[in-house]
C-alpha positions as CSV (number, residue, x, y, z in Angstrom):
1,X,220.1,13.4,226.2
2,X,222.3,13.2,229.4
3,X,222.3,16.5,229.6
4,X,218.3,17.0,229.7
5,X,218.2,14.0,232.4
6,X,220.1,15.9,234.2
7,X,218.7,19.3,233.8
8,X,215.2,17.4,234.7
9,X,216.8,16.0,237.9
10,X,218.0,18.8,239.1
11,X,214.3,20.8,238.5
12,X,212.8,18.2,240.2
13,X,214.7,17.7,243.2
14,X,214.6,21.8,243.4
15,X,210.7,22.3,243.3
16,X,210.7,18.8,246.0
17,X,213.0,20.7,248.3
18,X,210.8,24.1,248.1
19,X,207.9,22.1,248.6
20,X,209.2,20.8,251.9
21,X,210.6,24.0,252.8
22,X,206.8,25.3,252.5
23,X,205.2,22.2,254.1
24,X,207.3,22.5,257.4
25,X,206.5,26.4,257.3
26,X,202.4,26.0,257.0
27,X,202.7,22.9,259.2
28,X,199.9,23.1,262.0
29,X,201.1,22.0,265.5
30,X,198.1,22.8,267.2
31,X,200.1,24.9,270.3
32,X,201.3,28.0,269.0
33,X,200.2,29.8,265.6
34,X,202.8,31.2,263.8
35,X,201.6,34.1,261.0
36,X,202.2,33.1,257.8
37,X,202.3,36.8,256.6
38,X,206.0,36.6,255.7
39,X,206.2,32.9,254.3
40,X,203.7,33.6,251.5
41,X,205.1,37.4,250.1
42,X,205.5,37.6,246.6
43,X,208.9,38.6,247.0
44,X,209.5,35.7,249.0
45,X,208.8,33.2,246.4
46,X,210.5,35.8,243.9
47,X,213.4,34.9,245.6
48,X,212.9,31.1,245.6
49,X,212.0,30.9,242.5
50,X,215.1,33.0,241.0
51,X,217.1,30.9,243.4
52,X,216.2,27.8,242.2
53,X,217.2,29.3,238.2
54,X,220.5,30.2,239.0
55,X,221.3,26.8,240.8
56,X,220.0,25.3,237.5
57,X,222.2,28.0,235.5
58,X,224.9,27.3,237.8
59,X,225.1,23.3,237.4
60,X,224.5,23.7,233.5
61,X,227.8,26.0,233.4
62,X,229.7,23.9,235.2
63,X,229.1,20.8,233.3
64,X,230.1,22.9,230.9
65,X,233.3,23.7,232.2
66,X,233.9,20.1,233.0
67,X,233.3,19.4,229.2
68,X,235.6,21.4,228.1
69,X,238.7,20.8,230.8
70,X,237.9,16.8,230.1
71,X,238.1,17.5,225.8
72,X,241.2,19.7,226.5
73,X,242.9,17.5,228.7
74,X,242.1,14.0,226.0
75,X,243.5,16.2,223.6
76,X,247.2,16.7,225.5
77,X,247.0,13.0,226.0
78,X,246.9,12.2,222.7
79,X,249.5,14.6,221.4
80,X,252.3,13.4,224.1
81,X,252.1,9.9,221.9
């Protein structure tokens, strides 16, 4: 269950953060115009997308990790007494 929450968290506060990336990109100012030719390629969000997986992949295998370093290390503790 803590696991999930914390996979959702971390989805959630990805897609906020690429939203706001986004925002401040289409953002009118009404002085200059800036093309937004580049900001919306498909590779572009491609990228962002497969960004935002491995961050997700990334923070899953080190909990992981953690997990296992935290099991190993109880498991010394209790064979020293």
């Amino acid at each position: 269950m803590k696991r999930l929450l914390k996979f959702n968290i971390t989805t959630v506060l990805s897609a906020v953060i690429t939203v706001l990336f986004a925002v401040t990109a289409f953002a009118e100012n009404g002085e200059i115009r800036y093309s937004n030719e580049l900001t919306v390629s498909p590779l572009r969000i491609f990228f962002a997308v497969l960004v935002i997986i491995a961050f997700v992949a990334l923070e899953i295998a080190v909990e992981k990790i953690r997990e296992k370093r935290v099991k190993k290390r109880n498991g010394e503790i209790h064979r020293d007494k």
